[in-house]
N, C-alpha and C positions, 0 to 999 in steps of 0.2 A: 484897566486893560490886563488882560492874562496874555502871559508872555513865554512863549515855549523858543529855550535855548539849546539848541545841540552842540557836543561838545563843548559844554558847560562845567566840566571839572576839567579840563582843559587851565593853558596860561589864559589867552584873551578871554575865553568864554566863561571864568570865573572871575576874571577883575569886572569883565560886563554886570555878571549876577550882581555881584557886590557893590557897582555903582547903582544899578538900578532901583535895588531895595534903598538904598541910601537915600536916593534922588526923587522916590516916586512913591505912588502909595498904589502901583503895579502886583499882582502876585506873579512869582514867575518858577516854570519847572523847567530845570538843567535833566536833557535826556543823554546818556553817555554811556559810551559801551566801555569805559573804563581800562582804553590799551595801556600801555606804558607810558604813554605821557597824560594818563588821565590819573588825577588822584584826589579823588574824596579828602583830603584833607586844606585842599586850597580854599573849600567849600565851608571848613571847620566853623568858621564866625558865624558863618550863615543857618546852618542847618537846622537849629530849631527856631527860626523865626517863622511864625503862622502864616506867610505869605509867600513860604519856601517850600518847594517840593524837587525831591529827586525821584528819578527814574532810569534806573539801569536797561543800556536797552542799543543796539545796532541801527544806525539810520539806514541800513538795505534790508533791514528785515521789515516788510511793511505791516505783517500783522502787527505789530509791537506799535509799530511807529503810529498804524491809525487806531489803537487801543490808548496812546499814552496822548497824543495828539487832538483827540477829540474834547472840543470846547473852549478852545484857546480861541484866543483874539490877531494873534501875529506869530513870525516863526522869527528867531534870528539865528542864522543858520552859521556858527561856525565849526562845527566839525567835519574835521577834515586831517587827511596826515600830510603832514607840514615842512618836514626835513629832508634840504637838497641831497645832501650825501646818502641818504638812506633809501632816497628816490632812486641813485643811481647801480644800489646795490638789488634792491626786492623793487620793482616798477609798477607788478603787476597790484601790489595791495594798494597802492594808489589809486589806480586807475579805478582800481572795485571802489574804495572808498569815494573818493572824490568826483567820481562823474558817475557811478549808479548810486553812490547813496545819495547823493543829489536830486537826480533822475527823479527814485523814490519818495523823499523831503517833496518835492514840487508835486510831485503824483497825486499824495494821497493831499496835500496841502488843498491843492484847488478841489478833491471830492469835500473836503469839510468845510469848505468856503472862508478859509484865512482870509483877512482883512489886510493883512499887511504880511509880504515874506521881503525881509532882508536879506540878502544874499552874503556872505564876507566875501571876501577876495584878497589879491596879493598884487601890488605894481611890478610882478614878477612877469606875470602873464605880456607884458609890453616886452619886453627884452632889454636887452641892453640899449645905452644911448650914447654919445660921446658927448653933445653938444645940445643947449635945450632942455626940454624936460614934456615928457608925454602929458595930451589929454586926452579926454575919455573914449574919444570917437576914435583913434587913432587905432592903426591894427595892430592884433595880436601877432604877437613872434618870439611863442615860450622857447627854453633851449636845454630844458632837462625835461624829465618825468613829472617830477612834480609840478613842473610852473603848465607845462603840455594840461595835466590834470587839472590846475585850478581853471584855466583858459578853458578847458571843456566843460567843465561843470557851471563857468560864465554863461557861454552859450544854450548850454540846457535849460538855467534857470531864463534867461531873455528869451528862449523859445517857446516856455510855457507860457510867459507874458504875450506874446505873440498871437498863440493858437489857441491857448485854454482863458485866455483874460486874468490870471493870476499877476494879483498887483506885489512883483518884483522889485524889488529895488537894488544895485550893488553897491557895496563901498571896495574899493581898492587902496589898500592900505599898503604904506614904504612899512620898512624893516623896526620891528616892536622892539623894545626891551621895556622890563620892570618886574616887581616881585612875581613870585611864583612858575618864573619862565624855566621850562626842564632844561638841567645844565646837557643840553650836548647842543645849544644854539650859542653863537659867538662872547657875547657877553658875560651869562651865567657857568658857560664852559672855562671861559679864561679868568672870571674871579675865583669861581671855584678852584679852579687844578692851580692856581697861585693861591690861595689858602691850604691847600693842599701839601704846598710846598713845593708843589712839580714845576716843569716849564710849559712854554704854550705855543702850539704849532700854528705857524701864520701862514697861509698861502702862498705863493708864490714870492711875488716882489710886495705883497700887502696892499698893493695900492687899488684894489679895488674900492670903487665909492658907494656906497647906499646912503639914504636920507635917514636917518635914527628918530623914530616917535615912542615918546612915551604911551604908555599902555591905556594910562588913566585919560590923554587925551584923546588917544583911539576912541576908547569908550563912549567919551563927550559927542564925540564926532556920531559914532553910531548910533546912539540915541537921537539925537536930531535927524540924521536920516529917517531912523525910523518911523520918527511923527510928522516930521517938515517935511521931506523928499517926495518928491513928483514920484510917481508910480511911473516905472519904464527907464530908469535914470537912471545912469551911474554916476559914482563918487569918488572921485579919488580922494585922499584922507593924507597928509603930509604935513612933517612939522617943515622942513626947508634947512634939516640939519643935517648939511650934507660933510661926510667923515670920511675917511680912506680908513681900512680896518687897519693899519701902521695906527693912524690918529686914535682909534680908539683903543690898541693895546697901551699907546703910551700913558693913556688916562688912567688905565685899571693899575699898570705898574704903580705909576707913581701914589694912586690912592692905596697901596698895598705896600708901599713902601719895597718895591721889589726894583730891577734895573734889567738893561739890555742882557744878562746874563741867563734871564728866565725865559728866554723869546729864541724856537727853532723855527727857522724857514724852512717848509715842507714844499714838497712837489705840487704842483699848482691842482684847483680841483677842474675834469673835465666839466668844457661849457662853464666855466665861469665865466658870469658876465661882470663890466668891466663898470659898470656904472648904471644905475637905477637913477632916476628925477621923475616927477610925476609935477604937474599943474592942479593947483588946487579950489581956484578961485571958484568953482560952484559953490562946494562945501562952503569958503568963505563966505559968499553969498548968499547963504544960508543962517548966518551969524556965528558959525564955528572959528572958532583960535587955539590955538595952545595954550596952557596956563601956565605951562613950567618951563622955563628954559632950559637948554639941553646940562648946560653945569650943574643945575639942580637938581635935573631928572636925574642924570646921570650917577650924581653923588648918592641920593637918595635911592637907586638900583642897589650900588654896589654896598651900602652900607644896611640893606636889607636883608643883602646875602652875607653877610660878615656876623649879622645877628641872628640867623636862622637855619645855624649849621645844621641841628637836627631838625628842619625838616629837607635837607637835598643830599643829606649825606648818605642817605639810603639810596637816592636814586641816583647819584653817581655811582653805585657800587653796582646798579642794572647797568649801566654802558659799559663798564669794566666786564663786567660777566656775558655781555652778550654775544 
């Protein structure tokens, strides 16, 4: 199978590449317009294997997209801009990215007859929950820009499955960590700036909850969707490692040998939601699991980024400068 990934120099969309080659005897082309949290070098292992292609390139620009596009066998689509707090400042780059470059992805997808489009997605798009944990049918009730963004760009893709027969599939995935994640997301943010030697701004009261999945088993997940998954289907995608961002500062300290002295309680972010859960038993049903347990993953994150100062220590000095 030819495999065309967007936002593939990306965090998820290069651990994807990199499982994929690994896992499969797939060729696959990462298409990437290269923003700020895109960087050719996540790519590095990869880039001259004979079954590896990049392609620089805008998923709203469509002549690009059905020039790079044509001849592939499937899309897995995750490009997209990703970051609450950045949503709340610039909206509009969102919205272009994430529901027209979509739009466009699905557009030219069904004129060249894809066989398979993955959709990614975020258990953001549900909203918050207290009690429970969301399945797939359940409605959407995003509460930033961003999560608004992924929720619309859900619907776009389920509507070209709809009207154009373009065989869709989504995965909804709880909150990632793992190597190559740009530090201005909670984890690579807080080992970084405590390697650093700084302190690390926590939310409110910290006690908001998200489910924490490793990256590599995102992946696992993804691929099975993309060969096993009913066309028209969504997926939610969850390890069931549910943390309060308190819980997971206390991890990175103590793996860092730092204390409650490195830890500033910051003014809470608007629209914070107060707790994510998503139901996963399709995927399960599927034959997907975790492989790692969260201690594992966890340690194996932070000890990734302890060894690979140079390559984030440039792109902590782009949030500093921005």
């Amino acid at each position: 199978m030819k495999i065309f990934v967007t936002g593939g120099a990306g965090f998820i969309g290069s651990n994807f590449a990199h499982h994929l080659l690994a896992t499969s005897d797939d060729e696959v082309t990462v298409f990437d317009k290269l923003t700020y949290a895109g960087n050719l070098e996540n790519l590095s292992d990869i880039i001259d294997d004979t079954r590896f292609t990049f392609v620089q390139g805008d998923i709203c620009d469509r002549d690009a997209v059905r020039a790079a596009l044509a001849g592939h066998d499937a899309v897995v689509h995750f490009a997209a801009e990703s970051h609450v707090d950045r949503s709340l400042l610039d909206p509009d780059v969102f919205i272009r990215t994430n529901c027209s470059g979509t739009n466009v992805m699905c557009d030219i997808s069904a004129q060249v007859g894809v066989e398979r489009f993955v959709h990614i997605s975020t258990d953001e798009v549900y909203g918050s929950i207290e009690e429970g944990s969301f399945v797939e049918t359940d409605v959407l009730q995003p509460r930033s820009p961003y999560s608004a963004a992924k929720a619309g760009s859900d619907l776009i893709a389920s509507a070209y499955h709809e009207t154009y027969s373009l065989p869709v599939l989504i995965t909804r995935s709880s909150n990632q960590f793992g190597p190559y994640q740009f530090p201005e997301k909670l984890i690579p943010f807080f080992v970084t700036t405590l390697l650093e030697g700084g302190r690390v701004p926590l939310y409110g009261d910290g006690l908001n909850i998200r489910d924490w999945l490793f990256v590599e088993d995102n992946c696992r997940g993804v691929d099975l969707v993309l060969r096993s998954g009913l066309v028209g289907e969504i997926y939610n995608i969850g390890a069931g490692n549910e943390r309060t961002n308190r819980e997971i500062t206390d991890v990175i300290l103590a793996a860092l040998g730092r204390d409650e002295n490195a830890v500033e309680y910051v003014e809470d972010r608007a629209g914070h939601d107060r707790r994510y859960s998503i139901a996963v038993e399709k995927v399960t049903a599927l034959g997907w699991k975790p492989q790692l347990s969260f201690d594992d993953a966890i340690a194996a994150t932070i000890g990734w980024y302890v060894d690979h100062q140079a390559w984030w220590a440039p792109l902590r000095s782009r949030i500093r400068n921005r």
